[in-house]
N, C-alpha and C positions, 0 to 999 in steps of 0.2 A: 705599641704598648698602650693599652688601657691606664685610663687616669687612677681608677681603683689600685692596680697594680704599686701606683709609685710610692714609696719608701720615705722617710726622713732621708734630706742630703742627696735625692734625684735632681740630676739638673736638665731640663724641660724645656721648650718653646711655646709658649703661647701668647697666639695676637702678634708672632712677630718679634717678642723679645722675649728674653732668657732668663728661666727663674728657676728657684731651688726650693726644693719639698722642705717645709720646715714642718708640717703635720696633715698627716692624712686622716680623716675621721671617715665614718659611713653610716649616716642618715637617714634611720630609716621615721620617714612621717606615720602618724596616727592615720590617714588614708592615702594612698598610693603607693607607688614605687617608691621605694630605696633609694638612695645618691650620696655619693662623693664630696666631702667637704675638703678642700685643700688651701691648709694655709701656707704661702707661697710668696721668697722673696725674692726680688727684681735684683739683678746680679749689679746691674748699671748703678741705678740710683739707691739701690738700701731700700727703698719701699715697701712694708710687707700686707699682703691683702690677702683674701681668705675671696674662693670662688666655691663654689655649688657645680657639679657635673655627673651626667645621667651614666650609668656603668657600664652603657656602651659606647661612650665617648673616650675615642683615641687621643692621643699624645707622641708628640715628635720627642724625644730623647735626644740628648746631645753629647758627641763624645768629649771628654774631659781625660786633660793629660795627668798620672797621678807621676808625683816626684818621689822618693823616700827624704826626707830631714829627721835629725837627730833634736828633740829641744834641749839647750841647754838653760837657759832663766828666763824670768820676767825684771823690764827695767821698766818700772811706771805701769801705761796702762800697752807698754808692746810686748810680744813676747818672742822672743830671739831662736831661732832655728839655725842650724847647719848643714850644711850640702855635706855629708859623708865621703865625697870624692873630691871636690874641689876645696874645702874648709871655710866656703864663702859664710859668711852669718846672713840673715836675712830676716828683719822685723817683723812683726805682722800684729797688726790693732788687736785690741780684746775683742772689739765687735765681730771679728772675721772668727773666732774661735763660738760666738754661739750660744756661752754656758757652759762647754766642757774644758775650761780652760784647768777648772780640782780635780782632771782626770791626769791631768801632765806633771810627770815626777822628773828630773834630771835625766837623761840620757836616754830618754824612751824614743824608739823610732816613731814614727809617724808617717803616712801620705800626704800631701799638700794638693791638693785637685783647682788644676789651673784650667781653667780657660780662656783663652783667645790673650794669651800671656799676660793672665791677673788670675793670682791666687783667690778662689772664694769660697775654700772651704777646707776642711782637715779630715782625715779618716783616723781615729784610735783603734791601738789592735783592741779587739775583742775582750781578752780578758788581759788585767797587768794585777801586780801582787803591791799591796801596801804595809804599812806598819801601823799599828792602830795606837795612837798616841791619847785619848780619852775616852773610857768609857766606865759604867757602873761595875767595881769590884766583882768577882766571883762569888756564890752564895752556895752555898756545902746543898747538894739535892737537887740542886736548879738542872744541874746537867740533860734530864730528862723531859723537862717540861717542851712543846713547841711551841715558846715566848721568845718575841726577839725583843733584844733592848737595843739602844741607840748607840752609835760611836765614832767619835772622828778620827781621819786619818791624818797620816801627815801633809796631804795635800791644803786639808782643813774641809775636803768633802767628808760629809755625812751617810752612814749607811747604817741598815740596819743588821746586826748580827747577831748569833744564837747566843745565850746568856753563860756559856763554857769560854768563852774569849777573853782574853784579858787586857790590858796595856803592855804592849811591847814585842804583843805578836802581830805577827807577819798573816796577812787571810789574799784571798784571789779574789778578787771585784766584777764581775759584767759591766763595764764601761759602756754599754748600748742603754742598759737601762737601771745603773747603777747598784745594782743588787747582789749581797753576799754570795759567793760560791763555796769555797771550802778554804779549809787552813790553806797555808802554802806548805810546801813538804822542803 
């Protein structure tokens, strides 16, 4: 696989150790070639560094076990997971969540991507359905304009939604990149 190819949450070899795509940008200079900007964290140590690579430089890919857990809370700064099969609970630091920790509601499945038997990373499905618990009132006419206004969820993430929504409805989320899809039905 091409360095350009890799994804947020790629997990990669390079120099010998094992890192994860935390951002891929592409670089293109005022003269020359284009290139790969990849910010990229060290699974061992937590390290995070940001390298530069030309669009025809390879990458060794690494395969990672995914598990399914159910989360159920956060106690502090861990947040508690369960094996669906065995009932085992299992912690896991905020830091290993990333930022997506206002994506996770009670009972939501999840993947846990282990390697080399250490959890380092979490997959959210795609879309999940919230409750919108703040946002600016309905306004008689708005309906039509394409204005979004601001609104929290119950997770307490932020999103922006069309100006017909109200407090207490239910909408679908893009959890990849956080963004309004439709009501929920």
């Amino acid at each position: 696989m091409d360095y350009i190819d890799l994804r947020k949450g790629h997990v990669f070899k390079h120099e010998g150790e094992v890192f994860v795509c935390v951002e891929n940008t592409h670089v293109t200079p005022g003269k020359g070639r284009g290139m790969t900007q990849i910010k990229m964290k060290n699974v061992k140590s937590g390290a995070v560094i940001q390298r530069r690579f030309r669009p025809n430089d390879t990458v060794e890919t690494v395969w990672v076990d995914k598990k399914e857990r159910e989360y159920l809370y956060h106690d502090g700064d861990n947040y508690i997971f369960m094996d669906t099969e065995t009932y085992e609970q299992e912690p896991l630091p905020k830091e290993l969540l990333a930022g997506r920790e206002h994506w996770l509601i009670p009972n939501i499945r999840v993947k846990l991507e282990i390697y080399d038997g250490q959890v380092i990373g979490l997959e959210l499905p795609d879309v999940v359905e919230y409750e919108v618990t703040e946002t600016d009132p309905v306004v008689k006419g708005q309906t039509a304009t394409n204005q979004y206004k601001p609104a929290s969820l119950e997770t307490g993430a932020k999103v922006m939604v069309p100006p017909f929504i109200s407090i207490g409805e239910k909408i679908r989320v893009d959890t990849r990149d956080g963004k309004y899809l439709e009501r929920a039905k």
